[in-house]
C-alpha positions in Angstrom: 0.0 0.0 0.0 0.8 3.3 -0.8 2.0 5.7 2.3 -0.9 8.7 2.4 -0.2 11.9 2.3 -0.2 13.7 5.5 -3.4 15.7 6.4 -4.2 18.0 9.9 -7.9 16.5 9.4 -11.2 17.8 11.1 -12.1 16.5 14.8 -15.1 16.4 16.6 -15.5 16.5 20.7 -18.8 14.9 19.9 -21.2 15.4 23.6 -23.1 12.4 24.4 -25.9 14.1 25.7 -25.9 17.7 25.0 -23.1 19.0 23.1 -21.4 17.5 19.8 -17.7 19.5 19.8 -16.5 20.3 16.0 -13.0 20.9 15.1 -10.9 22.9 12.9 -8.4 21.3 10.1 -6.0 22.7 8.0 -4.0 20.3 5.4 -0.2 20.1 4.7 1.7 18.7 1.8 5.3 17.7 3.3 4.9 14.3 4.8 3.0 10.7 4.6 0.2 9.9 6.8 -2.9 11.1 7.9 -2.9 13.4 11.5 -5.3 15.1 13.7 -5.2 18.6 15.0 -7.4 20.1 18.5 -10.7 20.9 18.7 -12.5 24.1 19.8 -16.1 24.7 18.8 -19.0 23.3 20.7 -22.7 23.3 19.6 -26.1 22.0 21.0 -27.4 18.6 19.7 -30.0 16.4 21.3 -29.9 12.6 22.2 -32.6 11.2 20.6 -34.6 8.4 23.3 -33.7 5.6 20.6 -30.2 6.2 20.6 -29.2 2.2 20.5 -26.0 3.1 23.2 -28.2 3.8 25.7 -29.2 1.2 27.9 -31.2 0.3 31.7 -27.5 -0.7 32.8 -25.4 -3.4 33.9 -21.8 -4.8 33.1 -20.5 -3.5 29.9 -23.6 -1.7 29.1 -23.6 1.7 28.1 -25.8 3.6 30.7 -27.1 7.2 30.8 -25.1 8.0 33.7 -22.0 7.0 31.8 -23.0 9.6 28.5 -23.6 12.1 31.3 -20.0 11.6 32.5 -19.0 11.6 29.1 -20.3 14.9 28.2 -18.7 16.8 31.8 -15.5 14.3 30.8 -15.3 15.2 27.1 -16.2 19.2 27.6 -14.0 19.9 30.8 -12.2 23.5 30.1 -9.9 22.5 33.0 -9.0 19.0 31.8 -5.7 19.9 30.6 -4.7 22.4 33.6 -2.2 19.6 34.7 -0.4 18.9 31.1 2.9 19.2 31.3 5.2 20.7 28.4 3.1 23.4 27.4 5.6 25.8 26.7 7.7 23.3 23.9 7.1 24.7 21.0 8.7 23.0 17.8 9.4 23.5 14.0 9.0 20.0 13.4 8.0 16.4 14.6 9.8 14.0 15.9 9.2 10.3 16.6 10.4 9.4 19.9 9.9 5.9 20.1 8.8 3.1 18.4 7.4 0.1 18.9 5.6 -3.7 17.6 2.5 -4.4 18.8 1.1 -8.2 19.0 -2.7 -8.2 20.0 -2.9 -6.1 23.2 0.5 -5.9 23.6 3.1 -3.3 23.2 7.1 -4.9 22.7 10.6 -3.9 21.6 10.7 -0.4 21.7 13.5 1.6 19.0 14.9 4.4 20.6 15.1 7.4 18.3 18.5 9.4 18.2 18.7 13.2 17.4 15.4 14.0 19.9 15.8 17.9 21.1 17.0 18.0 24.8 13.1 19.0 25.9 11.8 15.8 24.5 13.9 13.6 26.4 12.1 13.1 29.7 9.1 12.2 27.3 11.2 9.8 25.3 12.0 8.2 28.3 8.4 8.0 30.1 8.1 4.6 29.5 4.8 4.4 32.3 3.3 7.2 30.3 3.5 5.2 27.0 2.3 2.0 28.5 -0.8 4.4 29.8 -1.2 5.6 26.3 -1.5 1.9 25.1 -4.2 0.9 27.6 -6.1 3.6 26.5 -6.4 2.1 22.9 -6.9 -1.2 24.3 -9.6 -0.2 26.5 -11.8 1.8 23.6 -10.9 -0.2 20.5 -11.7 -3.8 21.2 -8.9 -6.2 20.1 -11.0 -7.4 16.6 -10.8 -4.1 15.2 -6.6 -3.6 16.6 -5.4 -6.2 14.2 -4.0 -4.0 11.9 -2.3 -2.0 14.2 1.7 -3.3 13.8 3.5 -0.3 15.4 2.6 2.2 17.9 4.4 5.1 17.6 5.4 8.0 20.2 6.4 11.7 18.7 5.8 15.3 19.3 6.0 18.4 17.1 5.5 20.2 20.3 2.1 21.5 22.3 -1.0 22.2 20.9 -0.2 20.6 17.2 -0.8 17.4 15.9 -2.8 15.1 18.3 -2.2 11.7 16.5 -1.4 9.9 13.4 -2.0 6.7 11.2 0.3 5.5 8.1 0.6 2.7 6.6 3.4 0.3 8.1 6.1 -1.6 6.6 4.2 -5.4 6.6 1.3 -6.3 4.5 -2.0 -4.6 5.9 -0.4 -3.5 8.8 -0.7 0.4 9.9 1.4 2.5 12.7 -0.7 4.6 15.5 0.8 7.6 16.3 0.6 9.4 19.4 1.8 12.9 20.2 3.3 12.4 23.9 2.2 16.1 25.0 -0.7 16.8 23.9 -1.9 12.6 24.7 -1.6 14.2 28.3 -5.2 15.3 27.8 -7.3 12.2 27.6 -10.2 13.4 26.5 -9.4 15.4 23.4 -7.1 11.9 22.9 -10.3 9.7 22.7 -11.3 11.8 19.4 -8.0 11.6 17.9 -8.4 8.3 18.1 -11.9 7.3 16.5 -11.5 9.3 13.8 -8.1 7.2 12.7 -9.6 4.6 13.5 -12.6 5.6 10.6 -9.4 5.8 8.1 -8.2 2.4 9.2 -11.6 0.9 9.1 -12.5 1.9 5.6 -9.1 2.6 4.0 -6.9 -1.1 4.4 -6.0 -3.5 2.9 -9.3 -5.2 3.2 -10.9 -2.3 2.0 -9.0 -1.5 -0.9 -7.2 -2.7 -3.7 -4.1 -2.5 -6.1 -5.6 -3.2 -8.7 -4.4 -0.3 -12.0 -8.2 0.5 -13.3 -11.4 0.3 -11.2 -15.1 0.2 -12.2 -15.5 1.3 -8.5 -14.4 4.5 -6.5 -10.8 5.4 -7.1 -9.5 5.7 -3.9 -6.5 8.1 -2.4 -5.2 4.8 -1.6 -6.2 2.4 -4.6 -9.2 0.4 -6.1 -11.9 0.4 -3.4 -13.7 -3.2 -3.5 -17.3 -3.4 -4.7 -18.2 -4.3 -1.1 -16.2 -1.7 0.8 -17.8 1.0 3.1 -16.1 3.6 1.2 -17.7 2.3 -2.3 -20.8 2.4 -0.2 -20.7 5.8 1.1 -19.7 7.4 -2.5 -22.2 5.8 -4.4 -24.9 6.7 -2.2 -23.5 10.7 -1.5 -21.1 11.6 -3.8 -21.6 10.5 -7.4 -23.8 13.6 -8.3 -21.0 16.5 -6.8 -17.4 14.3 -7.1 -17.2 16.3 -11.0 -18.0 19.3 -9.7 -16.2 18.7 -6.7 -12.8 17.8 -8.6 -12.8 20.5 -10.9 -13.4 23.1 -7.9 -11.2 21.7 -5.2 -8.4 20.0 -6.5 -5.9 22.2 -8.2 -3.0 19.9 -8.1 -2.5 16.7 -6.6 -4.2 17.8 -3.4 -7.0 19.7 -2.5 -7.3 23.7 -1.7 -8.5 23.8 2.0 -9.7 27.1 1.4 -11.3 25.6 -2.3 -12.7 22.8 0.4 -14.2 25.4 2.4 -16.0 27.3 -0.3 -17.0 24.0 -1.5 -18.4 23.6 1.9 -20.4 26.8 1.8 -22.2 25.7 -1.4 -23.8 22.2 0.1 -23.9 23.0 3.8 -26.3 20.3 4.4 -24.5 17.6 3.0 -21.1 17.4 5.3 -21.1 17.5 9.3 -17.7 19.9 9.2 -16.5 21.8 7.0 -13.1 19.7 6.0 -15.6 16.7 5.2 -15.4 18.4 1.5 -11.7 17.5 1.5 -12.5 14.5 -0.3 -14.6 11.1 0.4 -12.1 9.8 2.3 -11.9 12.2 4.8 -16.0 12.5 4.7 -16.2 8.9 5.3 -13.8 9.4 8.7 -15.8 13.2 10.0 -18.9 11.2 9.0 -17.8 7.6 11.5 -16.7 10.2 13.9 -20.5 11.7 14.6 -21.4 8.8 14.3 -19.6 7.1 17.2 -19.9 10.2 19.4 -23.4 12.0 18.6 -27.1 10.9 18.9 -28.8 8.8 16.0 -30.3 11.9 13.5 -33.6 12.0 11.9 -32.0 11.9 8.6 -33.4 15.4 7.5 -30.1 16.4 5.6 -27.5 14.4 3.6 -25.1 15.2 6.2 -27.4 13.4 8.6 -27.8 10.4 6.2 -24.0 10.1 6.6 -24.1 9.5 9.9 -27.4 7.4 9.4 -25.3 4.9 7.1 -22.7 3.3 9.3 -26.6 2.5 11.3 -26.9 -0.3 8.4 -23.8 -2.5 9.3 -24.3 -4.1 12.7 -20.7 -4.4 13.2 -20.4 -1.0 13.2 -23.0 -0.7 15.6 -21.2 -3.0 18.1 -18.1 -1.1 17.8 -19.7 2.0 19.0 -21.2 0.5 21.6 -17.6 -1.1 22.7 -15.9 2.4 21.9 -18.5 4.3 24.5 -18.2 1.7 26.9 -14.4 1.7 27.1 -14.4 5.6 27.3 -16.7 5.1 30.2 -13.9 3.7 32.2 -12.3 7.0 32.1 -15.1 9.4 32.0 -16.2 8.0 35.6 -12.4 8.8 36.8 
């Protein structure tokens, strides 16, 4: 598979029973994988009483005292009060360590040389990263952590890049990346991390294929299979605008964020953020993101038919309800 070009992509705080947060994105050209950036805008949205998360209780249930913790959890202003590093500020990232993973475990970590002198202590945290790593094995059940083969520790400093996915050396195998800093604050972690997980759900090598011409949709990343989400998700929302799209937004080989945003402006109703437009790919993700975090939607836009789509693969309703009830372990902290 081909390495992806690196993108600060949209992410949503989404609130569990009042608030969905929405992010801002910007997108660079220089690098090779996909990477989030912070959010900082919160509006109202309702839980709707046939939201299928919500349930009378019980172990590994999802309860509506746990969304209620989730929503304090996920929109505490003071959450990050106790992050350390704040004042690192970098011109570029740097990976830190690296290292396998096998099922739920994390093994032989590769010390990275030339780390600036302020990065050290991180480098070194060893119980922090091991923290970091129970964190993805307690909201991503092991199933959907298969194709995780590295887990990676960086920083490009506070307040940048929350977290990253790439493709990894082996067949169908991707990296996680975590930025050591900002990862301090949990919370705006756990959206990081489900919107990765959208790309590695609906972009490997499962998903897609190599294949040099395609009667499908022509992925960033290769031939999408007939019976991929992604072919799903274009065929029902984007054949009528991908023309008009294309010739808009992409001006080169990538798109123009501010082309996306004007893009945006035109069909307001059909993308939950404004980076959605970047392409399906990134759609898809934004889409699997409100989905995981916000209340089921009537359906009354095309923006709320994205999110009404991932409703029609059980699987994917499981996985939500595994997701919420591993970030309850931390919410009720």
């Amino acid at each position: 598979m081909n390495k992806k070009n690196k993108k600060l992509i949209t992410i949503l705080v989404a609130i569990l029973t009042i608030l969905i947060l929405v992010s801002a994105c910007s997108t660079a050209s220089d690098d090779d994988y996909y990477a989030t950036d912070e959010p900082y805008l919160a509006t109202d949205e309702p839980v709707t009483t046939d939201d299928p998360v919500i349930s009378g209780g019980g172990s590994g249930e999802v309860t509506a005292v746990c969304m209620t913790d989730l929503n304090a959890w996920l929109n505490d202003e003071g959450g990050d009060a106790d992050i350390t590093g704040t004042d690192i500020e970098l011109d570029e990232e740097y990976i830190l360590v690296t290292y396998q993973v096998d099922g739920d475990n994390i093994s032989s970590p590769k010390f990275e040389s030339s780390v600036p002198d302020e990065l050290l202590p991180y480098q070194d945290d060893l119980d922090s990263h091991a923290r970091l790593w129970k964190f993805v094995t307690d909201v991503i059940p092991t199933e959907n952590r298969t194709i995780v083969g590295e887990f990676i520790i960086f920083s490009d400093g506070y307040d940048n890049v929350l977290g990253a996915v790439d493709s990894a050396d082996r067949g169908n195998k991707w990296t996680l990346e975590m930025d050591i800093i900002d990862s301090q604050d949990i919370a705006a972690m756990s959206t990081t991390l489900i919107h990765e997980l959208g790309h590695m759900l609906t972009l490997n090598d499962d998903q897609i294929n190599n294949k040099s011409t395609c009667s499908d949709y022509m992925s960033i990343d290769g031939c999408s299979n007939s019976d991929s989400y992604i072919n799903a998700f274009y065929n029902a929302f984007w054949t009528d605008i991908y023309d008009e799209w294309y010739g808009m937004v992409m001006t080169g080989d990538e798109p123009d964020e501010d082309l996306v945003i004007e893009f945006y402006d035109m069909y307001p109703d059909q993308f939950v953020t404004d980076y959605a437009p970047t392409g399906p790919e990134e759609d898809i993700a934004e889409s699997f993101l409100y989905f995981v975090f916000g209340p089921k939607p009537a359906g009354d836009t095309v923006a709320e038919q994205k999110i009404l789509f991932f409703y029609d693969y059980p699987e994917l309703v499981a996985l939500r309800q595994s997701i919420l009830g591993g970030l309850c372990l931390y919410a009720g902290q």
